[in-house]
C-alpha positions as CSV (number, residue, x, y, z in Angstrom):
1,X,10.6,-92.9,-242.8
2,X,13.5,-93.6,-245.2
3,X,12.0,-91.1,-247.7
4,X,11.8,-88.1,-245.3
5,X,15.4,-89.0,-244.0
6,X,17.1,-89.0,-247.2
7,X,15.3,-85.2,-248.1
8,X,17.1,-84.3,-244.4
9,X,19.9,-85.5,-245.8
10,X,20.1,-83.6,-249.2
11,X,18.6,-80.5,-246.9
12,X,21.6,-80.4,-244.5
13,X,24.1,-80.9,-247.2
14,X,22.8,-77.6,-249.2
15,X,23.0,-75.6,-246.3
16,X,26.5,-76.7,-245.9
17,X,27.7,-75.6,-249.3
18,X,25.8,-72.6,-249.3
19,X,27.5,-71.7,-246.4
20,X,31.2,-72.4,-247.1
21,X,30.6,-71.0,-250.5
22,X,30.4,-67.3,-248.7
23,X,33.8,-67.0,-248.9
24,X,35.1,-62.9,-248.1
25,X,32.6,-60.7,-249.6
26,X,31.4,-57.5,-249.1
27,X,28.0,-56.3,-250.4
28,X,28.7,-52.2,-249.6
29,X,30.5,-50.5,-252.2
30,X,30.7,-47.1,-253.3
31,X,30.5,-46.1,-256.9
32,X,33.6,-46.2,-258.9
33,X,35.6,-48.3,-256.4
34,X,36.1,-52.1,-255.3
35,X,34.3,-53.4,-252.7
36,X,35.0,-52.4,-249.4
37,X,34.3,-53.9,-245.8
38,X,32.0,-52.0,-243.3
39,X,30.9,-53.2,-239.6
40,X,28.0,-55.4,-239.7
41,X,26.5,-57.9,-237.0
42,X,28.1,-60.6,-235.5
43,X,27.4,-63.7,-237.7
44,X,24.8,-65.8,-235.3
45,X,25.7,-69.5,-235.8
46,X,22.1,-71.1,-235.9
47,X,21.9,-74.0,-233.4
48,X,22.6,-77.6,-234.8
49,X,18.8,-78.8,-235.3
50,X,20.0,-82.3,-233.7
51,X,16.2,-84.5,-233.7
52,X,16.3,-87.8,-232.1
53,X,14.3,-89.8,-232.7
54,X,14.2,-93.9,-231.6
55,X,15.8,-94.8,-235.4
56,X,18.6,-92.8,-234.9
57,X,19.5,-89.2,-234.0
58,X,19.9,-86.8,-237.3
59,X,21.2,-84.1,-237.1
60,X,20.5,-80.6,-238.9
61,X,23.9,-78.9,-239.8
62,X,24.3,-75.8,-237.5
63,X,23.7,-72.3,-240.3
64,X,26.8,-71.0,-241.1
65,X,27.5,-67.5,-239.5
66,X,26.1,-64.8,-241.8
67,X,28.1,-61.3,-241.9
68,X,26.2,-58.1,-242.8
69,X,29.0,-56.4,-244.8
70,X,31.8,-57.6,-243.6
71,X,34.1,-60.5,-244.4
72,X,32.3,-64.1,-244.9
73,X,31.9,-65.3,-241.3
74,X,33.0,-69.0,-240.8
75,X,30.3,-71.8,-241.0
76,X,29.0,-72.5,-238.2
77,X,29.6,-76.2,-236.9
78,X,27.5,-79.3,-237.2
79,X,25.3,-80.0,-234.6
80,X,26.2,-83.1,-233.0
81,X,24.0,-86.3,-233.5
82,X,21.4,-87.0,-231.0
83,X,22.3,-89.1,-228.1
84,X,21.1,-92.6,-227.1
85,X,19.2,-93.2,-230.8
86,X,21.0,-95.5,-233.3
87,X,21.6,-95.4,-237.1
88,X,18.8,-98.1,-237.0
89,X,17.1,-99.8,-234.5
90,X,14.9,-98.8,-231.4
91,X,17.0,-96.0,-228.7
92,X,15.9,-93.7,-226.0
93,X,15.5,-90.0,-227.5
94,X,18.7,-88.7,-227.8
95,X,19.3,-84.7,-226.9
96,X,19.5,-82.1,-229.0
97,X,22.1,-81.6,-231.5
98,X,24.6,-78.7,-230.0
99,X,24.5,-75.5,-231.5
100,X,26.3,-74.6,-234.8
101,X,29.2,-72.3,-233.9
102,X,28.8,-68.6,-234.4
103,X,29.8,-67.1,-237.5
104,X,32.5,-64.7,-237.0
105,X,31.5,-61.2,-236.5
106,X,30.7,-58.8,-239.4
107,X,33.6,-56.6,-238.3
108,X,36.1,-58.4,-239.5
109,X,35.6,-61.9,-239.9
110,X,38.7,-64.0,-239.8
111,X,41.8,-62.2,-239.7
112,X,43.2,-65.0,-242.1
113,X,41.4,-63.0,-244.7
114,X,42.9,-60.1,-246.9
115,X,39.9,-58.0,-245.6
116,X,39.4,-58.7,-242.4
117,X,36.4,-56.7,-242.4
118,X,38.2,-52.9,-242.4
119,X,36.3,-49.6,-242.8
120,X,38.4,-49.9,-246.4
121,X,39.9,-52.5,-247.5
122,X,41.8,-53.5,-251.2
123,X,43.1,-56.1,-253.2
124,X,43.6,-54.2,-256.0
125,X,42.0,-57.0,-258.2
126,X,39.5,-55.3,-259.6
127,X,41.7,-52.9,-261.5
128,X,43.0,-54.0,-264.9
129,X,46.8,-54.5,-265.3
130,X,49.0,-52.0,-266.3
131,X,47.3,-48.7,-265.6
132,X,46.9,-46.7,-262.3
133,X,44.7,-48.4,-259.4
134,X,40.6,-47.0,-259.4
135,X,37.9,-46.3,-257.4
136,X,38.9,-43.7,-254.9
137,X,42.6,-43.9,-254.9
138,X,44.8,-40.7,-256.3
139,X,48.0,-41.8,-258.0
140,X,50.8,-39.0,-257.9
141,X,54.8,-39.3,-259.2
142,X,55.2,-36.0,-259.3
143,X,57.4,-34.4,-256.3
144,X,59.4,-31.0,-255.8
145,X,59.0,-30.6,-259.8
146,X,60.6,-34.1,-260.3
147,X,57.3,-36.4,-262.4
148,X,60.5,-39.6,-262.6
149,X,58.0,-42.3,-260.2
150,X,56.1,-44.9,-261.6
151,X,53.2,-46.3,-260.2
152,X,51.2,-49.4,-262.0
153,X,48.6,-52.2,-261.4
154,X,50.8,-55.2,-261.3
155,X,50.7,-59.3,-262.2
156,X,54.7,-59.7,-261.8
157,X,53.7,-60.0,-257.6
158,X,50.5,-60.2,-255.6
159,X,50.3,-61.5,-252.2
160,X,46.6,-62.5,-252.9
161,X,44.2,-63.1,-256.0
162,X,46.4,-61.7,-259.2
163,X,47.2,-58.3,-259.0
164,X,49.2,-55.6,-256.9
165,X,50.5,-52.2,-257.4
166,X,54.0,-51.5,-258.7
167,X,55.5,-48.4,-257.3
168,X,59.4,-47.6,-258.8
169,X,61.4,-44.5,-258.7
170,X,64.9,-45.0,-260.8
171,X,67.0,-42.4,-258.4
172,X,68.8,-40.5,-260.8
173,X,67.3,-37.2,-259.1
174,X,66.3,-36.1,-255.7
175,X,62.7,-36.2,-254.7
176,X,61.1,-38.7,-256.7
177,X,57.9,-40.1,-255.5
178,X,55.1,-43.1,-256.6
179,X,52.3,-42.8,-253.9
180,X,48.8,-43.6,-253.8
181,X,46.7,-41.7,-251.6
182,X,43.0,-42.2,-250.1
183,X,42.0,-38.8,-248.6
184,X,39.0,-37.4,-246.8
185,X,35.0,-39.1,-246.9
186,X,33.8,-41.7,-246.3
187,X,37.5,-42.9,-244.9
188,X,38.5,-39.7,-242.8
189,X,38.2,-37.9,-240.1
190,X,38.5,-41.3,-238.0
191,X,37.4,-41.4,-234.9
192,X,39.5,-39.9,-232.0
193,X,41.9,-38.9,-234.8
194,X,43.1,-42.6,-234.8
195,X,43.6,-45.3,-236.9
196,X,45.4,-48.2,-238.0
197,X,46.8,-49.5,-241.1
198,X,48.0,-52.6,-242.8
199,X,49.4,-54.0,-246.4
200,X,51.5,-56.5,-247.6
201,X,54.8,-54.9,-248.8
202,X,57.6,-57.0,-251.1
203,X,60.4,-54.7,-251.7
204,X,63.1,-55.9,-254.3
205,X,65.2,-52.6,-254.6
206,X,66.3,-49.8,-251.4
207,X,68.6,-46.9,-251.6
208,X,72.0,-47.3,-249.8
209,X,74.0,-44.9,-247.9
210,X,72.0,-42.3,-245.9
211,X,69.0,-41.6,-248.6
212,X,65.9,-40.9,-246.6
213,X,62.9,-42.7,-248.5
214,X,59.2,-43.3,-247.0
215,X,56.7,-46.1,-247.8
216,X,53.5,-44.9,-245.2
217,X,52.6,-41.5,-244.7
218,X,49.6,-40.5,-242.7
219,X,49.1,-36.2,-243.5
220,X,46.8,-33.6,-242.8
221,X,46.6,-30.1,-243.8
222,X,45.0,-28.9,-239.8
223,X,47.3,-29.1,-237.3
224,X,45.3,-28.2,-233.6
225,X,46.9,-26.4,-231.4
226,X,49.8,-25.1,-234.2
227,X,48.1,-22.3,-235.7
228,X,51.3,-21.3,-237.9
229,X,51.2,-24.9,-239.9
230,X,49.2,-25.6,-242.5
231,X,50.1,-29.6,-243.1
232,X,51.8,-32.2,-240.6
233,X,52.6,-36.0,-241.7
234,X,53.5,-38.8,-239.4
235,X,55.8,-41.6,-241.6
236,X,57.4,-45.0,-241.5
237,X,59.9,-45.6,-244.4
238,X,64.0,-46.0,-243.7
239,X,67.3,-44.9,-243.9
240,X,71.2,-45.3,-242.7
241,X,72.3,-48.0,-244.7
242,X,69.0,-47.7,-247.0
243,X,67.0,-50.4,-245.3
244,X,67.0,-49.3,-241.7
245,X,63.3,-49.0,-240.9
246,X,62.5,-45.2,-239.0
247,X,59.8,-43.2,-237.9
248,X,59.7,-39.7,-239.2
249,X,57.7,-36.8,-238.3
250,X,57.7,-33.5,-240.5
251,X,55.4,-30.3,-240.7
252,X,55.2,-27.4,-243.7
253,X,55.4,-24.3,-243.7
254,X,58.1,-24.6,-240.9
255,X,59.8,-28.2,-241.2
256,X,60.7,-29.7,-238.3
257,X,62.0,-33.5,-239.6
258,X,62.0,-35.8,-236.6
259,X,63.0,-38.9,-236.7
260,X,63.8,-41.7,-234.5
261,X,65.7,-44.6,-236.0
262,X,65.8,-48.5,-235.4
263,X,67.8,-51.2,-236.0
264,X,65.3,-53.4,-237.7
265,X,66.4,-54.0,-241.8
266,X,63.4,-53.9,-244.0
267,X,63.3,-57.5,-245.7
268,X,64.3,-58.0,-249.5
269,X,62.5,-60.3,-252.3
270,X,59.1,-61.7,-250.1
271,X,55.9,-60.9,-248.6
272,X,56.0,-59.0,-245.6
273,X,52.9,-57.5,-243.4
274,X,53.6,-53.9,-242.4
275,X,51.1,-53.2,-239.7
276,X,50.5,-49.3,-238.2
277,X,48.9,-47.0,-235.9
278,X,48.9,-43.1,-236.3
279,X,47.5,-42.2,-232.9
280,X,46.7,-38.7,-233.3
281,X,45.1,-38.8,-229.4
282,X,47.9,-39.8,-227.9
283,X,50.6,-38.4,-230.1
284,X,51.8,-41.8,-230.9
285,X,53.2,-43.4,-233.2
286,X,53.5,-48.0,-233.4
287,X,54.5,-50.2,-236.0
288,X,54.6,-54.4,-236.6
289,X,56.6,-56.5,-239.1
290,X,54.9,-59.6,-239.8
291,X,52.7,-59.4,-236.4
292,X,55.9,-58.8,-234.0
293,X,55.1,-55.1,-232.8
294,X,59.1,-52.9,-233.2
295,X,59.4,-51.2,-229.7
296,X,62.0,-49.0,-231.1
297,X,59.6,-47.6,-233.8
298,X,57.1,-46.3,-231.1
299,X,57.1,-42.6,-230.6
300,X,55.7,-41.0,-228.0
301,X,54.9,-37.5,-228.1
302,X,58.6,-36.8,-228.9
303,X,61.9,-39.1,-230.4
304,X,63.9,-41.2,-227.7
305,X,67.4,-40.7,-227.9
306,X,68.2,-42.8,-231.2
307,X,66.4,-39.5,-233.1
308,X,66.2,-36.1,-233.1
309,X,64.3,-33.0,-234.8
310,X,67.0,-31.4,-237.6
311,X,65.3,-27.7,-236.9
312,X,66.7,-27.7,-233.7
313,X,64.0,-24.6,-232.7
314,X,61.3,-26.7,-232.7
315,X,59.6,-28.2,-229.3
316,X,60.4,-31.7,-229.9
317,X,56.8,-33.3,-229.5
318,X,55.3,-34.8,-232.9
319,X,52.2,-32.3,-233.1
320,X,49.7,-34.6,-234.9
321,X,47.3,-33.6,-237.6
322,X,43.5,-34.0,-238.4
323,X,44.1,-37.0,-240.5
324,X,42.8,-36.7,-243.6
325,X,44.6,-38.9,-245.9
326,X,46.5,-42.0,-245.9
327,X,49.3,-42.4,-248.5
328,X,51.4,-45.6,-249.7
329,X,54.6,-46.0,-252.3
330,X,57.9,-45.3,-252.4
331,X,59.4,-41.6,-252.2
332,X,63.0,-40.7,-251.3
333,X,64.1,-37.5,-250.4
334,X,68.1,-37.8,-252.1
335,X,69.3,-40.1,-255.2
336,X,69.0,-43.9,-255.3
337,X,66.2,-46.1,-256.6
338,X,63.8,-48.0,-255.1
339,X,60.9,-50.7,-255.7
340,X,58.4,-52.5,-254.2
341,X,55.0,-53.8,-254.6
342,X,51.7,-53.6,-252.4
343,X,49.2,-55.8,-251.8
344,X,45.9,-56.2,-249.6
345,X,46.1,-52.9,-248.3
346,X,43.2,-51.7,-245.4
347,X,42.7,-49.4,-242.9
348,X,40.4,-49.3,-239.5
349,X,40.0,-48.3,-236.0
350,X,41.5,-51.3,-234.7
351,X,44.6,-53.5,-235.4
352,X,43.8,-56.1,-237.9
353,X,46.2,-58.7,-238.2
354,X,48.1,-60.0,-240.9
355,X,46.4,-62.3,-243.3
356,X,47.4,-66.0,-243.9
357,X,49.6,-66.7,-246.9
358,X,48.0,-67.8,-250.2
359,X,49.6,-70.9,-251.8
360,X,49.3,-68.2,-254.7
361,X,50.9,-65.9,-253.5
362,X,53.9,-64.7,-255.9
């Protein structure tokens, strides 16, 4: 009887380990790029195997929740002992351990994690340092005819694990640009023409003044209903004073530059989460700092009165696009510089929440 309860013992303590060593893996991966998150099952917690016998009620360790594709789901719980039995000595039966908490689901997993189980999802870790970021991502610093923008794989920051990516422009000239861009399949079209975004952003250097720069730009080259347009682009990036956050809304070949404008400065020198939603649907545009969702950043359809449309011919309303790309960096549309650095970037068709901070993080 001692012999089978010490192999128990060393059984329930491998599963254990096995499952806390899942950590936030993916096993889906396209060719070429890192690893990136798709929808998988809920993680099923296995129930706690809890015997109980007149010696003493063991319990088997509840299996920890396993995630097709997704983030690591969490472990499930222990099973609680039996009841009634004793480490030693005669006891009623005890009942059943209680079932090992569910893993969480394949979706997503914890939102503490840097993936939170997106339809992409990027920690830019797997790309050496210096050198432009992989897998499916197109680096451009070239914009209007100016090539000034740097963009580089980065140790000097990282929110998580070691890496990030550098984006610069020095601002001697208008139009310089550092952008990385995911377009078309497998990430777009998204469903309903909607999707939401999120990275970690640490700026150390904004223009002043009124230089217009943009750090998110959601574009597409089919505009439905506007026949005479060939690309619209819904953006977040900033403004008067250089670090007032905005929302900006442009079209080609006819521009129409929207805007409306908050109050909200963009912080200096830390980690901040930049969440988004381009709601092609609705028309809509949302945006959270560091989880706290900026009212004055929501468009509807059309600016409130803190913006307004510079071609003063055009309708107002912020015709969306078929999104086919999502772009990141740091462009500015007059002279100054700018810097910043981005971090567990991902995208999906629901909000995902801003991962915990690292005591790594740098």
């Amino acid at each position: 009887m001692r012999r089978s309860d010490t192999s128990l013992r060393f059984l329930v303590l491998g599963s254990v380990v096995l499952a806390v060593a899942g950590g936030c893996s993916s096993d889906t991966q396209v060719p070429g790029t890192p690893p990136f998150a798709s929808s998988g099952a809920a993680g099923a917690g296995q129930a706690g195997g809890g015997t109980s016998s007149g010696v003493g009620g063991t319990t088997a360790a509840g299996t920890g929740g396993q995630v097709a594709a997704g983030s690591g789901g969490a472990a499930g719980a222990a099973g609680s002992s039996g009841a009634g039995g004793t480490a030693s000595g005669a006891g009623s039966g005890g009942n059943g351990g209680a079932a090992g908490a569910a893993g969480s689901a394949g979706s997503g997993g914890s939102s503490a994690g840097p993936c939170g189980g997106a339809i992409y999802c990027d920690d830019f870790d797997a790309y050496s340092a210096p050198g432009n970021p992989g897998g499916n991502w197109q680096t451009s610093t070239e914009y209007s005819g100016n090539q000034n923008g740097v963009v580089s794989v980065d140790t000097a920051h990282a929110f998580s694990g070691n890496n990030s990516v550098h984006f610069k422009t020095p601002g001697s000239t208008s139009f310089e640009h550092a952008f990385i861009t995911l377009k078309g399949a497998p990430y777009f079209p998204m469903a309903d023409n909607s999707f939401y975004g999120r990275m970690m952003i640490y700026v150390s250097q904004l223009p002043g003044n009124t230089v217009h720069w943009t750090m998110i730009q959601g574009l597409g080259t089919m505009v439905p209903g506007q026949p005479n347009l060939n690309e619209a682009e819904y953006r977040y990036g900033g403004q008067i004073n250089g670090d007032e956050l905005m929302a900006n809304y442009d079209t080609k070949p006819t521009h129409s530059d929207c805007a409306q404008r908050s109050k909200t400065k963009m912080p200096r020198n830390k980690w901040t989460c930049i969440e988004w939603h381009f709601n092609g649907k609705d028309k809509m545009l949302e945006l959270w700092m560091d989880g706290t969702q900026n009212d004055a950043l929501t468009v509807k359809q059309m600016a409130n009165n803190t913006g307004v449309c510079q071609n003063q011919d055009w309708s107002g309303i912020w015709e969306p696009p078929t999104f086919s790309e999502i772009g990141i960096g740091f462009q500015h549309y007059q002279q100054g510089p700018g810097e910043l650095w981005i971090d567990d970037f991902a995208i999906d068709t629901k909000q995902l929440g801003c991962p915990t901070a690292p005591p790594t993080a740098k």
